[in-house]
N, C-alpha and C positions, 0 to 999 in steps of 0.2 A: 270843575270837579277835580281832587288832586285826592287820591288814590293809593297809599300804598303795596307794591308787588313784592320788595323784596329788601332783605337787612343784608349788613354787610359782612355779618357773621354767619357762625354757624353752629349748632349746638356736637358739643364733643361726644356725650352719649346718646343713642337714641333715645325723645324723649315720649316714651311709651304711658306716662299717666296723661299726655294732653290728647295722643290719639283715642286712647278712653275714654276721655270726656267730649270729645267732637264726634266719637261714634254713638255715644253714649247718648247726644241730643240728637243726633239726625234719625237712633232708632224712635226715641221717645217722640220726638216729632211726626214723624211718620205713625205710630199708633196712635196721638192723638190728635192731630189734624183732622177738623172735619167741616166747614165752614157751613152753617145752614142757616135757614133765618127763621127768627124767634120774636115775631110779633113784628116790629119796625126797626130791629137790628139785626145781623147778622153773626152770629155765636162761630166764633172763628174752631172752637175744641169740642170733643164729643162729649157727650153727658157726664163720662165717667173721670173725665178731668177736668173739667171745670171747678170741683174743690182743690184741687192744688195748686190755682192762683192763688196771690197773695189778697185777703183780703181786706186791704187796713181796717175797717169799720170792725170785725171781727173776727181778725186773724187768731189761726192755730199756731203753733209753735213749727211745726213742720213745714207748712206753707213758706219760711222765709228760706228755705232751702228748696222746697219742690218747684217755686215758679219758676227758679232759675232754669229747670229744666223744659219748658212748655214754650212755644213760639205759635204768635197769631201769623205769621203769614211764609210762605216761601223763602222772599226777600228781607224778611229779618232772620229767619235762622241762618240763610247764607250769609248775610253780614255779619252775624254775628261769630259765626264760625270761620269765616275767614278772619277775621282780627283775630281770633283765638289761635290762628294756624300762623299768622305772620308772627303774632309778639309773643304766645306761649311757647314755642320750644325751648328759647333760650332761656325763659325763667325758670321754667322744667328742669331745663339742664344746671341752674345755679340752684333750687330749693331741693332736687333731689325728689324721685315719684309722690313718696308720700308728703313730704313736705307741701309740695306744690298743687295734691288735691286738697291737703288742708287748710291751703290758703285761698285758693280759689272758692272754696264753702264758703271761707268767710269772704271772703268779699262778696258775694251770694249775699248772705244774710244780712251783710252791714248797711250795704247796698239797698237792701228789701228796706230798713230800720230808716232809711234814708228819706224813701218813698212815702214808709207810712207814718213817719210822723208831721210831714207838711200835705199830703192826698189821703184822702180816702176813697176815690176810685180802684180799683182793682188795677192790678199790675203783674206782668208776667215774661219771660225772658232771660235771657243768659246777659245781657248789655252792661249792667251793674258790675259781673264777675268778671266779663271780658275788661269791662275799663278798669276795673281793678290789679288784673295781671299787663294791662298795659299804661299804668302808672309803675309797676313793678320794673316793666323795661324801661322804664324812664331810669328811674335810679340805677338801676343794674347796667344798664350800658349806653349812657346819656352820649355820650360822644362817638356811636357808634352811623352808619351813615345809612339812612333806607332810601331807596330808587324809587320815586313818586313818578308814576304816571298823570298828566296834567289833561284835562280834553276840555277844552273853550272852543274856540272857532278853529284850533288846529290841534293834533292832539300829540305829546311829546314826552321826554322823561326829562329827568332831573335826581341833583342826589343834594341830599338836607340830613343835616345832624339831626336824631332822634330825638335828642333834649326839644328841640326846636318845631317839629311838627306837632309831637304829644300835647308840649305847654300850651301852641300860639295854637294850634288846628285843632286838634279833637280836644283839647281841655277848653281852652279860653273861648274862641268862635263857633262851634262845633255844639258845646253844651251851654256854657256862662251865658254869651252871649246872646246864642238861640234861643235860649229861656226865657227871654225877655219881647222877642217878636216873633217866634216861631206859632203858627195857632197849629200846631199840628199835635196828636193825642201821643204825646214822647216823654217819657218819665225822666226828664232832665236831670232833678233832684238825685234819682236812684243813679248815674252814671259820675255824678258829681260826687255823690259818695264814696262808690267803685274806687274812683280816682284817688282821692282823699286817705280811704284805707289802703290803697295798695303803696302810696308813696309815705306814709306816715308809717307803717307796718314794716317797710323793709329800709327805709331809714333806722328804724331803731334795732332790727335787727344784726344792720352793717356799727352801728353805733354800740352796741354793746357786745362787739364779737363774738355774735351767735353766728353768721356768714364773715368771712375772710374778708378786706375792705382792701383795696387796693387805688390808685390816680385811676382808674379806666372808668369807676363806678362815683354817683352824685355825692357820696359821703365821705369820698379820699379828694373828690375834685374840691371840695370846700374844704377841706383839712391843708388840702395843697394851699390854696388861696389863703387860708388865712394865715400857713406857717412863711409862704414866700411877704405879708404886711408884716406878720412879724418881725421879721428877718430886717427886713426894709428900715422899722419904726428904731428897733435896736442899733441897727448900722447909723442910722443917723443920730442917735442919741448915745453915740459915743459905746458901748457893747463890745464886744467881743462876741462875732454870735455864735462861737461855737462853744464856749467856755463862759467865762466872769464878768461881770462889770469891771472896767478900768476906770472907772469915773468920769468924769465930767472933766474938761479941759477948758479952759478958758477961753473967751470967744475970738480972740485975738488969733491963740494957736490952735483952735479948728477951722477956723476961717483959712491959716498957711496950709494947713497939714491936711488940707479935705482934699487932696487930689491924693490919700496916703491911704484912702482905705484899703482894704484887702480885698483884692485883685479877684482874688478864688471865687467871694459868697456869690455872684450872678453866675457864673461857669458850676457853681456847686447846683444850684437852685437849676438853672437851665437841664443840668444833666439827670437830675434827681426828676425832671418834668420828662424829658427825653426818653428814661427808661419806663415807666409807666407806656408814654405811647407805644413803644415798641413791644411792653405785654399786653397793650391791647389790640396788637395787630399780630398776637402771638406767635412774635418774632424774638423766642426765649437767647440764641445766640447772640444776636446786639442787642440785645437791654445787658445781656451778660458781659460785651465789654466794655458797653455806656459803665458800667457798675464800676469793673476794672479802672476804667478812667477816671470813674469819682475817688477810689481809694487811694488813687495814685497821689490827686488835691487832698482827699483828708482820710489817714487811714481810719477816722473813728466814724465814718457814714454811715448810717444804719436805713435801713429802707422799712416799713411799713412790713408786719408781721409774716405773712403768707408771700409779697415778692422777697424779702427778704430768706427767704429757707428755697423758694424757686431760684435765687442767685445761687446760693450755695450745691444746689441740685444741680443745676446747669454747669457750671463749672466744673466740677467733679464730672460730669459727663464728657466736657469738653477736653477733660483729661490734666485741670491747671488743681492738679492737687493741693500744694500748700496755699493760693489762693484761695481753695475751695475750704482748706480747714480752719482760715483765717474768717472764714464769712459765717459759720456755723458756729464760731464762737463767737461773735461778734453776736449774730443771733442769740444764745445763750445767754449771755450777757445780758440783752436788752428785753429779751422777754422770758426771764428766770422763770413763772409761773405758766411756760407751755406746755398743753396737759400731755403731749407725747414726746418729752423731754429724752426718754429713752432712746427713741429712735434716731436723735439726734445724735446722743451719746456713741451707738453704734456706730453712725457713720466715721463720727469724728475715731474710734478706735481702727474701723479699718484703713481709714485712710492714714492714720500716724504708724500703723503695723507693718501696714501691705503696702505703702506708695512712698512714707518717708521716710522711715525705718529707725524711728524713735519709740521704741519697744518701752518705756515704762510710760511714757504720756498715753499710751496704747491700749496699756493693759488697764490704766488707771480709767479712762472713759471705758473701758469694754466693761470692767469690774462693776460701775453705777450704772451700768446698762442692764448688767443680766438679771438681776431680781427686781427688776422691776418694766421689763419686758413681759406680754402677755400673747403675743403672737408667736405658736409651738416652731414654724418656721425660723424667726428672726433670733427667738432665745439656742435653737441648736447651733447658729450662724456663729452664735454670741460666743456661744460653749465650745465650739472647737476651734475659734481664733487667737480665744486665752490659750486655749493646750497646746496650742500648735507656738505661741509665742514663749511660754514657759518654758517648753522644748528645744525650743530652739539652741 
């Protein structure tokens, strides 16, 4: 038996929509529990729940939401609710409360949709929405490390990459697998769904920058991977890979000159993988002078949308001002169409006013800041930096 206790993160904000939902089923559990027996089976819920199983043959539309709330025995609701208590915080804490109950419905009902279009037996349980928020931690923090407790003939822990228990343990052997020799009454189907919607859902979420995508999470780690083949494919076919094609050389003079590549792109590539780990051990100070180091090799690095404005945040905290003004424009640059573009403005005005004392670069960022500022705090901030610089 190998058991997960414990991840190796931690959720930043308390995440108060999962303890809802885990109080939410142990109440509803407890009012509808009632095991009795009903001819030659035994009716595990009381009369008055038993229409809010799911009923494939002739389900209601509410039903693919209500069964998720309803558990036949003790020992599924505690399973269930412990997975919901290990891998929901931190999705909580990346979709935000209400985000994250309206993801976990749906994985509820996809889940249900799952069930009832290959069974028609009756189905009922949180299992589908749990495995759906725990395909969620898959993408969201694949590389992060959970403490498996193991009990065979002795019983011990161990620590495994998340990516790697979800896929191989509770996806592939767990469900796929069991599905196939398992004779036990376990709606396979519906958890395979679960899965399905929750890593398809917050893939394209990370995919189309509705969540900040960063190397810590599955949709920056293959972004990484495929821009470090790139990198690779270009270098060997002659590229430049941080600018132009130079062409093609003849195979004479790449065959001399192939010990002439540039030196930088693995030291680039390496450092560009190095600060991601170090945000995902969020350890903001060294990723911030992995960052430093990379600009040093190339001042035109740009990092990945949301680490790249945490460098520039960091730094400026760190006190390396025109570093820190150089990384916010660099920013700017590379993601012109960022929808709080203002606030970046701000920064870069106080810091060219207040830290390097280039008073028109100052006022010129402060100026594209103020009318288009909407927080009353940050626009007064805005407003007496200009007059204070006018003044001056």
């Amino acid at each position: 038996m190998l058991l997960p206790i414990r991840t190796s993160i931690s959720p930043r904000r308390t995440p108060y929509a999962n303890y809802i939902l885990i109080t939410t089923n142990i109440v509803i559990f407890m009012l509808s529990y009632w095991p009795h027996q009903v001819g030659p089976y035994i009716e595990p819920l009381r009369n008055w729940a038993q229409p809010f199983m799911l009923l494939p043959e002739h389900p209601y539309i509410w039903q693919f939401v209500t069964y998720a709330f309803l558990h036949g025995s003790l020992m599924h609701i505690l399973g269930n609710m412990y997975f919901l208590y290990i891998f929901g915080n931190n999705v909580n804490d990346r979709l935000g409360n209400v985000g994250y109950i309206c993801f976990y419905l749906g994985g509820a009902v996809f889940s249900g949709l799952g069930h009832a279009l290959l069974h028609s037996n009756p189905v009922l349980g949180a299992s589908g929405a749990v495995a759906a928020v725990t395909g969620a931690y898959l993408v969201l923090f694949p590389h992060t490390f959970l403490t498996v407790i193991y009990m065979f003939i002795i019983i011990g822990t161990f620590e495994i990459k998340a990516m790697f228990l979800i896929a191989i343990k509770l996806i592939l052997f767990d469900n796929f697998l069991q599905k196939h020799i398992s004779t036990a009454n376990i709606a396979f189907d519906a958890h395979l769904a679960g899965y399905g919607f929750g890593i398809i859902v917050l893939m394209g979420l990370l995919a189309v920058k509705i969540l900040d995508s960063s190397y810590a999470d599955l949709w920056g780690s293959l972004r990484q991977w495929n821009r470090r083949r790139r990198f690779r494919d270009i270098a060997a076919d002659d590229y430049d890979p941080w600018g132009h094609r130079v062409g093609r050389k003849p195979v004479t003079a790449k065959v001399e000159d192939s010990g002439k590549a540039d030196p930088n792109v693995e030291r680039i590539l390496g450092l560009r993988a190095q600060i991601g780990q170090a945000m995902n051990r969020h350890d903001n100070q060294q990723a911030a002078r992995l960052y430093e180091e990379l600009l040093d090799l190339d001042p035109r690095q740009v990092l990945p949308r949301q680490l790249q404005l945490d460098m520039a945040n960091q730094l400026f905290s760190d006190g390396k001002w025109k570093l820190s003004s150089k990384t916010y424009e660099l920013f700017l640059a590379s993601y012109s169409n960022y929808e709080h573009a203002e606030q970046v403005f701000l920064m870069l005005g106080l810091l060219y006013g207040r830290y390097l004392n280039q008073r028109d670069i100052a006022l010129d960022y402060l100026n594209r800041a103020k009318d288009r500022l909407t927080d009353p705090g940050q626009k007064s901030l805005c407003t007496q930096e200009i007059s204070r610089l006018e003044n001056a």
